[in-house]
C-alpha positions in Angstrom: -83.8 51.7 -86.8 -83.9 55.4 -87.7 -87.2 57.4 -85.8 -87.3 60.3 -88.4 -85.2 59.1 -91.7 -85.7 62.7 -93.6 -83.8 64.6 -90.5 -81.3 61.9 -89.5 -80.4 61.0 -92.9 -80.0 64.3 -94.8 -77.4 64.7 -97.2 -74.9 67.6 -96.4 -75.8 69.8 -99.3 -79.4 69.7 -98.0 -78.2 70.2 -93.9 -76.2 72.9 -94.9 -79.3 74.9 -96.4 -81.4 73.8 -93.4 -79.1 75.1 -91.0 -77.9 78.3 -92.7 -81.7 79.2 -93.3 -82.7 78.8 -89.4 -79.4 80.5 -88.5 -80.8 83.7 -90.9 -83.8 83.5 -88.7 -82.5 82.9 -85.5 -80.4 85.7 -85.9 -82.9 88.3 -87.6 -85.4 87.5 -84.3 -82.6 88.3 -81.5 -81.4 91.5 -83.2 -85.2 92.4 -83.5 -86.0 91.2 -80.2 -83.0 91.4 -77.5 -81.3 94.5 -76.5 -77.8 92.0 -75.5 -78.0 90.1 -79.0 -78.3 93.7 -80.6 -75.4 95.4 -78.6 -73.2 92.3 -79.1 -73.4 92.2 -82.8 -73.5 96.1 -82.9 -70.5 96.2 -81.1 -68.4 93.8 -84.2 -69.9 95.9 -86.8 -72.3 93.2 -87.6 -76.2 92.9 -89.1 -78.4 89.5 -89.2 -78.1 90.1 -93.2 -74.0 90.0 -93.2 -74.4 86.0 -92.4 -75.3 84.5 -95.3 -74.9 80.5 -94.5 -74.1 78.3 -91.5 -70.2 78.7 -92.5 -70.5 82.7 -91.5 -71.0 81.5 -88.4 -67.3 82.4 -87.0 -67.7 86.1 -87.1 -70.5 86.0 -84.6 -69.0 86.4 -81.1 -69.4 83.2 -78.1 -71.7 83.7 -75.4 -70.5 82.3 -71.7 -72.1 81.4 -68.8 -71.4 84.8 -67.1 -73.5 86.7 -70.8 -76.7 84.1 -69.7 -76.6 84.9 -66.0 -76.2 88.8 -66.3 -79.3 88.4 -68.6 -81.3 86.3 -65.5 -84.2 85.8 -65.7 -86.2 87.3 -68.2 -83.0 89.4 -70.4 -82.6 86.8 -73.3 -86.5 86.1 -74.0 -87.5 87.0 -77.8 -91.7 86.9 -76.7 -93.9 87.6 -73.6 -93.3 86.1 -70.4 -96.9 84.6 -71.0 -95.4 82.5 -74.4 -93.2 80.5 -71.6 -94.3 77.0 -71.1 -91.9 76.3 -68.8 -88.4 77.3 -67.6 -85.7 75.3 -66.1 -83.3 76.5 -63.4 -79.6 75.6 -63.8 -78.4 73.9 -60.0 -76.7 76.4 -58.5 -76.7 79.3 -60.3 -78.7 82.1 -62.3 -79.2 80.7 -65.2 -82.7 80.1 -66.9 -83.5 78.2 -70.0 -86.8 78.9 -71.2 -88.7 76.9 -73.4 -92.3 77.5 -75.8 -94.7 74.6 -75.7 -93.0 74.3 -79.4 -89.4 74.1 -78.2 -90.6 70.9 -75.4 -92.1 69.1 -78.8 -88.8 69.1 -80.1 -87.0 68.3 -77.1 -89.4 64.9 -76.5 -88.7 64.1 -80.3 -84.8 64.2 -80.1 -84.9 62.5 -77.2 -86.8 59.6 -78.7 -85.0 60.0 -81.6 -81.7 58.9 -79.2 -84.1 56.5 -77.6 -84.6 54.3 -81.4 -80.8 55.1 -82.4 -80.0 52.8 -78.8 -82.3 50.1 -79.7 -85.5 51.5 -77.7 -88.6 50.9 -78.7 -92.8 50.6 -78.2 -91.5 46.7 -77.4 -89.3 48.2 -74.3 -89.9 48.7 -70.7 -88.3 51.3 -68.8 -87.2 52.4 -65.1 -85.6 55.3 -64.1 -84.0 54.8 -60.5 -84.6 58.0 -59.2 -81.9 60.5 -56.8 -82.7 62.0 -53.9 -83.7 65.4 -55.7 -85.9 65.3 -58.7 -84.4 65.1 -61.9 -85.6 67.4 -64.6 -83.5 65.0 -67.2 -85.3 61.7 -65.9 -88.8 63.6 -66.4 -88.1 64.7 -69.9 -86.9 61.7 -70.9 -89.9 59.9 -69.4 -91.9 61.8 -71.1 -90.4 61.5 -74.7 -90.3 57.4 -73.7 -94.1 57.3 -73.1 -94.6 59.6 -76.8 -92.2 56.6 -78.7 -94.4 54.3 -77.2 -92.3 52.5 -74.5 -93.8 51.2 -71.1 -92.3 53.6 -68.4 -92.5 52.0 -64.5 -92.7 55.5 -62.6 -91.7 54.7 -59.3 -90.9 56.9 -56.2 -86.9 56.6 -54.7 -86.7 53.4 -53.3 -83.4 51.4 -51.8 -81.9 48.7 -53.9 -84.1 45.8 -53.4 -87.2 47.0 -53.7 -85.7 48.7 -57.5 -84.5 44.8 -57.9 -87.5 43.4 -57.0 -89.5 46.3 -59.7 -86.7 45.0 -62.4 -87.9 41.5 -61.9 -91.7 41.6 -61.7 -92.0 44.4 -64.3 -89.5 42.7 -66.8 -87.8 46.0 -67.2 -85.6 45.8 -70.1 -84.3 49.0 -69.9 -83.0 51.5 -66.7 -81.9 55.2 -67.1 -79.6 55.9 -63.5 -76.1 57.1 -62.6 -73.8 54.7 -62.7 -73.7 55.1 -58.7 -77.0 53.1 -58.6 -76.5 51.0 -61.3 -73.5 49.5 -59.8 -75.2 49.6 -56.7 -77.9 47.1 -58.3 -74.6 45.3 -60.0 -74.2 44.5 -55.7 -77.2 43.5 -55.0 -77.7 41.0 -57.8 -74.3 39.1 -56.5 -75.2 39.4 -53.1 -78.8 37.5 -54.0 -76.2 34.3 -56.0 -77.6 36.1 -59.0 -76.2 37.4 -61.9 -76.8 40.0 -64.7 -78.4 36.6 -66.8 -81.0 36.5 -64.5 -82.5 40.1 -65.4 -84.5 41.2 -68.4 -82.6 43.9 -69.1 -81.3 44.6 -72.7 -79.3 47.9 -72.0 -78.7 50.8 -69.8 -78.9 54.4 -70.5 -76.9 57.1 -68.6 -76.1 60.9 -69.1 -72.5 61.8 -70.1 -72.2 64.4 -67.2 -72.6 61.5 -65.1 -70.5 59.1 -66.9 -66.5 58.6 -67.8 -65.5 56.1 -70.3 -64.1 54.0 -67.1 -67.2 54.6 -65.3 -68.9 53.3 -68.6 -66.7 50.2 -69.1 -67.1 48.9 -66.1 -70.9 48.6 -65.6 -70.6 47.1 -69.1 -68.4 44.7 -67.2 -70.4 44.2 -64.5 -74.1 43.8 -66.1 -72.5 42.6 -69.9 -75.4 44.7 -71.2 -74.6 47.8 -73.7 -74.1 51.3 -71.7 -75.8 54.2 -73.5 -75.0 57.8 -73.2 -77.1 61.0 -73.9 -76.4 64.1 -74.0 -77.9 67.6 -72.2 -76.6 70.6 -70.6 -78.2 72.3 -68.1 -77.7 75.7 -69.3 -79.0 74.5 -72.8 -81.7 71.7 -72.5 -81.7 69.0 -70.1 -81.5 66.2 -72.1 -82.0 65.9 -76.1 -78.7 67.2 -77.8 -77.3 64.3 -78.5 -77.6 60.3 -77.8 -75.7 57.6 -79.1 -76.4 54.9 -81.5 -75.9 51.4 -81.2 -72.8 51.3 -82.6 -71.5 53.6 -79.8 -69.1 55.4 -81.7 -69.5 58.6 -80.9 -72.6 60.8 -80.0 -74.9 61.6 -82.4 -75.4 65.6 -82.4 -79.5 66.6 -83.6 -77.5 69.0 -85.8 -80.9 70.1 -87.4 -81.6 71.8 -84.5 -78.4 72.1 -82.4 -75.4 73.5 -84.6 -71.7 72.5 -82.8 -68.1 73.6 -82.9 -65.0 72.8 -81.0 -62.9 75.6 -80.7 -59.2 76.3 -78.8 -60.4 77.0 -75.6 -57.4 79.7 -75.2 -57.6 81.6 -78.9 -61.2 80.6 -79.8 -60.4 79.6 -83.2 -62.1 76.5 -84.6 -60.8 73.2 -84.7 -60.3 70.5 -87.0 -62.4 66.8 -87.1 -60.5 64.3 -84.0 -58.9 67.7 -82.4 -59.8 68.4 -78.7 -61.5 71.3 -78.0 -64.4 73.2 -76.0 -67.6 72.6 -77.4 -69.6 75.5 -78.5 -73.6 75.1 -79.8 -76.0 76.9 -81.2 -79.6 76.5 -80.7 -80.6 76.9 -84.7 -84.1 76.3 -82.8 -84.9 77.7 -79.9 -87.9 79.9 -80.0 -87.8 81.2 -75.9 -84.1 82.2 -75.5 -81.7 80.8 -78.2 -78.1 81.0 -77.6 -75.6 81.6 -80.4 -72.6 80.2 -79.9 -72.7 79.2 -75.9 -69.0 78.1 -74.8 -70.1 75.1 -72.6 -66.7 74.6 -70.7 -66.6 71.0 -72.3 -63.9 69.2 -73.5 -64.5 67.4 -76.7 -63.7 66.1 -80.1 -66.2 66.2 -83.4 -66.0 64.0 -86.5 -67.8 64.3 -89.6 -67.7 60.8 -90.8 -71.0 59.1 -91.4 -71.7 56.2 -89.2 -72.4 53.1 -90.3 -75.7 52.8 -88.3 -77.1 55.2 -91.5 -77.0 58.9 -89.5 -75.4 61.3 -91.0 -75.0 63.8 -88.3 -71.8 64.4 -86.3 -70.9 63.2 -83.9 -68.9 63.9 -80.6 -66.8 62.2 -77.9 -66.4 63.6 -74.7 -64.0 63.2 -71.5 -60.6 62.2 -73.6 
């Protein structure tokens, strides 16, 4: 199942014009609009008119972590502090993403479109077992659940049992956790002569941050349910950049909206389908702050091959 066929499906002749023309406008707003967009690009001899398509996109220089917090808090916004809807604070450091009420519309539609690709739907229920701190990820997701349809059980942090017991009378068929406290559940159901047969749930949903292929395996192991990843960063947007599918083969980038590259983390240049590298994205739509080529410091490999779920987008494999 496929929530929005015309984006997911596109044909790359058709994804390449979409992306080169919001890349045109991207870049023609941050010249206009940001004194550190114009300076970079100034500085490489560069105008937004000198990149003509998506594949122009080398000769625009990276941004790091260090450009976006030098810029805190208001540096990289192309409109009013009053256009803001909302802005997220990175943990533990001075970085900002800002986001228009239009940029959160997309965000809750990317993350339901990775909701469908795992096999979510109106005919799911959903828990989120909740850490100690709030969890701007588990809200957004939440949110994009209840748009798609799905019943979400919001319930406050609670110890193992009582989550059990919500599983149980609920019929949850679906929880989004660490895998700290989904193996911590894993426990619990043993300790109670139970096992995972004994629970509604259909599948699990985890962020890769989070999650290591072992990590991964072995709740699969323990709850011989599917384990779903998806994808945010916390400089970029919490959650919503990319989700897998059910054939878990990768995960699918929303490369209508997000454009990636895996570069040589040492020279920078670009690498090849299958060949390790840092991952770099561009926000092709961003209307707050978009970043053009943000170096996220993660290691991972792209391919290009369609999947055989029907999605034609990329997709990427992390943590190898």
């Amino acid at each position: 199942m496929i929530l929005n066929i015309t984006a997911e499906t596109m044909l790359p002749a058709e994804k390449e014009a979409l992306q080169s023309q919001k890349l045109q406008k991207l870049l023609q707003r941050i010249y206009e609009k940001t004194q550190f967009h114009q300076e970079s690009m100034d500085a490489l001899g560069l105008t937004p008119t000198a990149i003509q398509s998506i594949h122009d996109i080398a000769a625009l220089p990276f941004m790091t972590p260090n450009d976006v917090s030098n810029q805190y808090p208001f540096g990289l916004l192309t409109m009013p502090f009053s256009g803001i809807s909302r802005f997220e604070r990175s943990p533990n450091s001075h970085i900002t993403v800002g986001l228009t009420t239009q940029d959160i519309i997309y965000q809750q539609e990317l993350i339901a479109r990775s909701l469908v690709a795992c096999s979510i739907t109106s005919t799911s229920s959903l828990l989120h077992l909740p850490e100690s701190t709030p969890s701007i990820s588990a809200r957004s997701l939440q949110q994009s659940a209840e748009l798609l349809g799905v019943t979400v059980i919001a319930e406050q942090a609670g110890d193992p049992k009582s989550q059990l017991n919500t599983i149980l009378d609920f019929g949850v068929t679906t929880l989004f956790a660490t895998p700290a406290k989904l193996l911590a559940i894993a426990l619990l159901v043993q300790q109670q002569g139970m096992t995972a047969r004994d629970l509604p749930l259909m599948n699990l949903l985890c962020e890769t941050r989070h999650t290591s292929m072992i990590l991964q395996k072995q709740l699969m192991e323990q709850f011989q349910l599917p384990i779903y990843t998806v994808y945010g960063h916390p400089d970029i947007m919490s959650l919503g950049i990319a989700g897998e599918c059910y054939q878990q083969q990768g995960l699918h980038i929303h490369d209508d909206h997000f454009y990636p590259e895996i570069i040589n983390p040492h020279t920078g240049a670009i690498q090849g389908d299958e060949q390790l590298g840092e991952l770099v994205i561009t926000t092709l739509s961003r209307e707050a702050a978009p970043l053009v080529r943000y170096r996220t410091g993660e290691m991972a490999m792209i391919t290009h091959q369609h999947c055989s779920c029907g999605r034609t987008s990329p997709r990427i494999t992390f943590g190898l």
